[in-house]
Each structure stands twice: as structure tokens, then as C-alpha cells.
RODO-2510 file (C-alpha; in nm, 4 decimals, decimal comma):
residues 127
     n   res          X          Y          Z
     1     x     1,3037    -4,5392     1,8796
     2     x     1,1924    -4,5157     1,5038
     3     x     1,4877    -4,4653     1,2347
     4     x     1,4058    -4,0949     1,0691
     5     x     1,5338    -4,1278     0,6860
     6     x     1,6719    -3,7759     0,6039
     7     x     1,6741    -3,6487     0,1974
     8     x     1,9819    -3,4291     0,1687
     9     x     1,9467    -3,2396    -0,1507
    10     x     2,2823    -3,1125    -0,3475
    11     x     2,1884    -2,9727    -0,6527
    12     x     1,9820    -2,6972    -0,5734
    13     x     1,9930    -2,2993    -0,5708
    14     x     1,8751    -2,0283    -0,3103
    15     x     1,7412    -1,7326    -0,5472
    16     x     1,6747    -1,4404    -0,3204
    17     x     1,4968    -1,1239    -0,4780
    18     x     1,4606    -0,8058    -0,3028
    19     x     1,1942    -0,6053    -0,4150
    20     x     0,9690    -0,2985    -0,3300
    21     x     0,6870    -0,4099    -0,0620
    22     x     0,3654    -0,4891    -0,2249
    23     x     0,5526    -0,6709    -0,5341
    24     x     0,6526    -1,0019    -0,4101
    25     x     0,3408    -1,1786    -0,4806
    26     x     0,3948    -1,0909    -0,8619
    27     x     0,7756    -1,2038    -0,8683
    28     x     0,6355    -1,5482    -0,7047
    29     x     0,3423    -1,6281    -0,9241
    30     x     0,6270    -1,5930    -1,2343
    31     x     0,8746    -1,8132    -1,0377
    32     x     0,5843    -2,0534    -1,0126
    33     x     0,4786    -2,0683    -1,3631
    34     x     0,8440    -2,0981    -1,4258
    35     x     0,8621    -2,4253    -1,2133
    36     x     0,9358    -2,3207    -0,8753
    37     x     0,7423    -2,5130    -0,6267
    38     x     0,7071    -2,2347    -0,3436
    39     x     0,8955    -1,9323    -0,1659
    40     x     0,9278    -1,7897     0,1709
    41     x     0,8837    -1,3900     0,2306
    42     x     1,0003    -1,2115     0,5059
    43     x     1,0333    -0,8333     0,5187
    44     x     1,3374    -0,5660     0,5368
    45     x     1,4064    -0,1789     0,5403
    46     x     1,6427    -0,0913     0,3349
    47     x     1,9053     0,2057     0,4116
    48     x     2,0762     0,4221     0,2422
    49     x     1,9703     0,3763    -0,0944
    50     x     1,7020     0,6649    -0,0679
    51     x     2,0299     0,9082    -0,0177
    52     x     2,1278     0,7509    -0,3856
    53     x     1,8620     0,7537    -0,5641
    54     x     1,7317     1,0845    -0,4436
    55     x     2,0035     1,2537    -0,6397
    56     x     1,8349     1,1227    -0,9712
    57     x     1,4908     1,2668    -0,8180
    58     x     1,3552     0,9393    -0,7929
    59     x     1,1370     0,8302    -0,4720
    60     x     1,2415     0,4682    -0,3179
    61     x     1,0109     0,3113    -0,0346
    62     x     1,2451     0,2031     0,2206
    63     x     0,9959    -0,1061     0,3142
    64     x     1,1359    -0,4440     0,0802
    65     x     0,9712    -0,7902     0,0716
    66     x     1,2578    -1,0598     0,0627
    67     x     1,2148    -1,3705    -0,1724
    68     x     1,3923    -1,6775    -0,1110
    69     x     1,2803    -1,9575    -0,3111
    70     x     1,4863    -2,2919    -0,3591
    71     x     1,4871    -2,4160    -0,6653
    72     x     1,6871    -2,7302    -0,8622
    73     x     1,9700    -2,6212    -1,0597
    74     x     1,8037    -2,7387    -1,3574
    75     x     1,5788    -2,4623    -1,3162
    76     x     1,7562    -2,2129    -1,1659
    77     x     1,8309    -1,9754    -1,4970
    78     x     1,4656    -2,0263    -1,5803
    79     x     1,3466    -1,9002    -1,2939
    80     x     1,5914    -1,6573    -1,2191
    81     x     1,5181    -1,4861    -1,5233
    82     x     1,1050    -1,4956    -1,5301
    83     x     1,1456    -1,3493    -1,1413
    84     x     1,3986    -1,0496    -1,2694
    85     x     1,1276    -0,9984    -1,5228
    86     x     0,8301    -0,9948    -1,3172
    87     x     1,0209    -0,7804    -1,0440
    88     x     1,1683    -0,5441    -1,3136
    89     x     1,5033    -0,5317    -1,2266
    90     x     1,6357    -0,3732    -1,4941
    91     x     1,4410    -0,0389    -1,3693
    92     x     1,6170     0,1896    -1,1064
    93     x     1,4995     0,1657    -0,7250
    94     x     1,3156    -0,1767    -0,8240
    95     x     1,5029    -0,3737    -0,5825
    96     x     1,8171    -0,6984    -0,6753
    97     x     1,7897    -1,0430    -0,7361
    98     x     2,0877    -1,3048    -0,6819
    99     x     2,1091    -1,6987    -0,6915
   100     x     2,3379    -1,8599    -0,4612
   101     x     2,4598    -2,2509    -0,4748
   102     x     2,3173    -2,4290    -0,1689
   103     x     2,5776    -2,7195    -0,0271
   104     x     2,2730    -2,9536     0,1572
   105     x     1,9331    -2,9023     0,1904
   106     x     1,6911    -3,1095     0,3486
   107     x     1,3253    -3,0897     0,3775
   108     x     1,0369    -3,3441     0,2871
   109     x     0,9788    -3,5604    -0,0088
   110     x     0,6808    -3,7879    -0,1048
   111     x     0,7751    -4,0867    -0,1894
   112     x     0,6750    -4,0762    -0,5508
   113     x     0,8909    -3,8223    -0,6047
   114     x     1,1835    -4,0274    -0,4739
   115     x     1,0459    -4,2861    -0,6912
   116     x     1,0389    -4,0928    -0,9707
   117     x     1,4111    -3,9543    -0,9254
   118     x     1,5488    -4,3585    -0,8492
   119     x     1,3963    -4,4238    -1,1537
   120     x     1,5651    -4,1286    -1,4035
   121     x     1,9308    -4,2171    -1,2267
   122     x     1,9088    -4,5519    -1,3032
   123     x     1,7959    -4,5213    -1,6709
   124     x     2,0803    -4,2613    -1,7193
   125     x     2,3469    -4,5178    -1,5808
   126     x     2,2237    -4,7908    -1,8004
   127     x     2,3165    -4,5279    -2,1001
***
């Protein structure tokens, strides 16, 4: 039986942007040029915000495309802000973005990467 070495990451952020269906890919490609390495989409209907925003006569498709993209917390304000941008959040019935502090993760990393972080810890404890 082979020993399976698991990378645990700790200092990382889930930013999750809801937006209007047909905008995610938009909101990703800024998150990308802002560093993020990739994002999952699923989609959602929302409910009950119609009913809200119909009062200010403006039209909301119910349909959403959900965002989640992990991201290092070095990062995180970065991208957090180029994906508010690109999803225009700041205009009514465009959809909410939140970041959330992630405990553990664990997923795949090439070993040059690893490398590459070994290598900036121990240079900043020989500081």
C-alpha cells in the first residue's frame, strides 16, 4: 500500500460571486488576470428578489451563475475587487460577491510549486 502525501492549505479564501447568467465568464477572465488560477460555476435561481426590484421598475433574470474561486489570502482583496468590477456590483439587480476564510483545503500541487514555497519560508526564517 503506497503512502499518499496530502497538501493541506491554510491561508486561502473562498470568493463566491453571484451574478446574472451569461456574465460569469467575464467576472472569471478578471479574477484570472488578477491572479486567480481557476473557478468552478454552477448555476442557481434566485427568488424573491424580482418582487424587490420590480418596485423600482427594474427587470431581474431569475437564472444566476455561481462563482467560487479559491484564491491565497495574499490575493484575495485583489481579486475580490477586479471580480466586483467586472461583475458590476455596484449596479442594482447585478448579483453579490463575498469572500469567506477557508480552515483546510487540499487539492494537488506540482512539486515545483512546493519547491518554490520551501524555499520563500526558509529565506524568511533566516531574516
Amino acid at each position: 500500500m503506497s503512502i499518499q502525501h496530502i497538501n493541506v492549505l491554510t491561508d486561502v479564501f473562498l470568493i463566491t460571486c453571484i451574478v446574472q447568467r451569461g456574465r460569469a465568464k467575464a467576472v472569471i477572465k478578471a479574477a484570472q488576470d488578477a491572479g486567480a488560477q481557476g473557478a468552478t460555476i454552477h448555476y442557481g435561481h434566485g427568488y424573491g428578489v424580482q418582487e424587490l426590484l420590480g418596485i423600482l421598475s427594474i427587470a431581474v433574470d431569475t437564472e444566476k451563475e455561481v462563482i467560487n474561486i479559491l484564491v491565497p489570502s495574499d490575493l484575495s482583496d485583489r481579486i475580490f475587487e477586479q471580480m466586483s468590477a467586472a461583475a458590476q456590483i455596484d449596479t442594482p439587480g447585478m448579483g453579490m460577491i463575498y469572500s469567506t476564510r477557508v480552515e483546510k483545503a487540499s487539492t494537488y500541487i506540482p512539486q515545483h510549486i512546493l519547491d518554490a514555497i520551501s524555499d520563500s519560508d526558509a529565506q524568511k526564517s533566516n531574516v
